[in-house]
N, C-alpha and C positions, 0 to 999 in steps of 0.2 A: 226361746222357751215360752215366752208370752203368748206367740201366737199359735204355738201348740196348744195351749190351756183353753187359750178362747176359742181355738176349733173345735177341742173337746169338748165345750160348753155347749157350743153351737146344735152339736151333736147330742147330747144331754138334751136338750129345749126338745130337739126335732124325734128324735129315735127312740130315749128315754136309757141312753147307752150310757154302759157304767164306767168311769174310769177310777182306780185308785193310784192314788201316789202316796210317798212317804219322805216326810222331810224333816229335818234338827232345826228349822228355822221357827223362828215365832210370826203369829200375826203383821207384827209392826216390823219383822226382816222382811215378810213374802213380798209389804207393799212399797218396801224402799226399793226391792229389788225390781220387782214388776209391774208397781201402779196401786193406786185404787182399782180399776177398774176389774182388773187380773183380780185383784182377793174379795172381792165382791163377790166376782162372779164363783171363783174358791169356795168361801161360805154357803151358797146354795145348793151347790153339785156336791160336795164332802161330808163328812161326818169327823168331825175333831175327835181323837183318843188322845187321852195328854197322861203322862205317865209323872209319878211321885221324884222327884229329882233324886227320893232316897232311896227309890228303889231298884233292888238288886237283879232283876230281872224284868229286863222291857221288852219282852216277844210282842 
Protein backbone atom coordinates (compact mmCIF):
# COMPACT_ATOMS: atom_id res chain seq x y z
CA UNK A 1 0.00 0.00 0.00
CA UNK A 2 2.98 2.33 0.83
CA UNK A 3 4.14 2.24 -2.53
CA UNK A 4 0.90 2.85 -4.11
CA UNK A 5 0.58 6.18 -1.94
CA UNK A 6 3.83 7.22 -2.97
CA UNK A 7 3.21 6.56 -6.64
CA UNK A 8 0.16 8.46 -6.23
CA UNK A 9 2.18 11.23 -4.75
CA UNK A 10 4.55 10.96 -7.46
CA UNK A 11 1.82 11.69 -9.56
CA UNK A 12 0.19 14.44 -7.64
CA UNK A 13 3.94 16.39 -7.79
CA UNK A 14 4.06 15.72 -11.63
CA UNK A 15 0.29 15.72 -13.17
CA UNK A 16 -1.45 17.55 -10.42
CA UNK A 17 -3.74 14.22 -10.19
CA UNK A 18 -6.27 13.76 -7.76
CA UNK A 19 -6.56 10.94 -5.51
CA UNK A 20 -8.99 10.31 -2.68
CA UNK A 21 -8.99 7.79 0.09
CA UNK A 22 -11.05 7.07 3.18
CA UNK A 23 -9.69 5.68 6.34
CA UNK A 24 -10.92 4.89 10.39
CA UNK A 25 -7.30 5.26 11.20
CA UNK A 26 -5.68 8.29 12.81
CA UNK A 27 -2.55 10.32 11.98
CA UNK A 28 -0.36 8.40 14.49
CA UNK A 29 -2.01 4.69 13.12
CA UNK A 30 -1.41 5.88 9.16
CA UNK A 31 2.45 6.28 10.35
CA UNK A 32 2.87 3.06 12.45
CA UNK A 33 1.56 1.43 9.72
CA UNK A 34 3.43 3.04 6.81
CA UNK A 35 6.18 5.54 7.88
CA UNK A 36 6.87 8.93 8.29
CA UNK A 37 7.44 9.43 5.00
CA UNK A 38 4.02 7.81 3.54
CA UNK A 39 2.03 10.35 6.02
CA UNK A 40 3.95 13.13 5.02
CA UNK A 41 3.56 12.79 1.92
CA UNK A 42 -0.55 12.07 3.00
CA UNK A 43 -0.69 15.57 4.64
CA UNK A 44 0.25 17.46 1.38
CA UNK A 45 -1.88 15.49 -1.32
CA UNK A 46 -5.34 15.27 1.25
CA UNK A 47 -7.50 17.41 2.89
CA UNK A 48 -8.54 15.90 6.48
CA UNK A 49 -12.46 15.77 7.21
CA UNK A 50 -12.70 14.47 10.88
CA UNK A 51 -16.15 13.80 12.12
CA UNK A 52 -17.62 14.52 16.01
CA UNK A 53 -17.14 10.86 17.51
CA UNK A 54 -20.92 11.85 18.61
CA UNK A 55 -22.03 12.17 15.81
CA UNK A 56 -24.90 10.33 14.37
CA UNK A 57 -24.21 10.67 10.75
CA UNK A 58 -20.78 10.62 9.05
CA UNK A 59 -21.57 10.61 5.16
Amino acid sequence: MDEILISRYEQFVENNSVTHITTNLSASELENAYGYRVRSRMRSMYNLITFNSNSIDKR
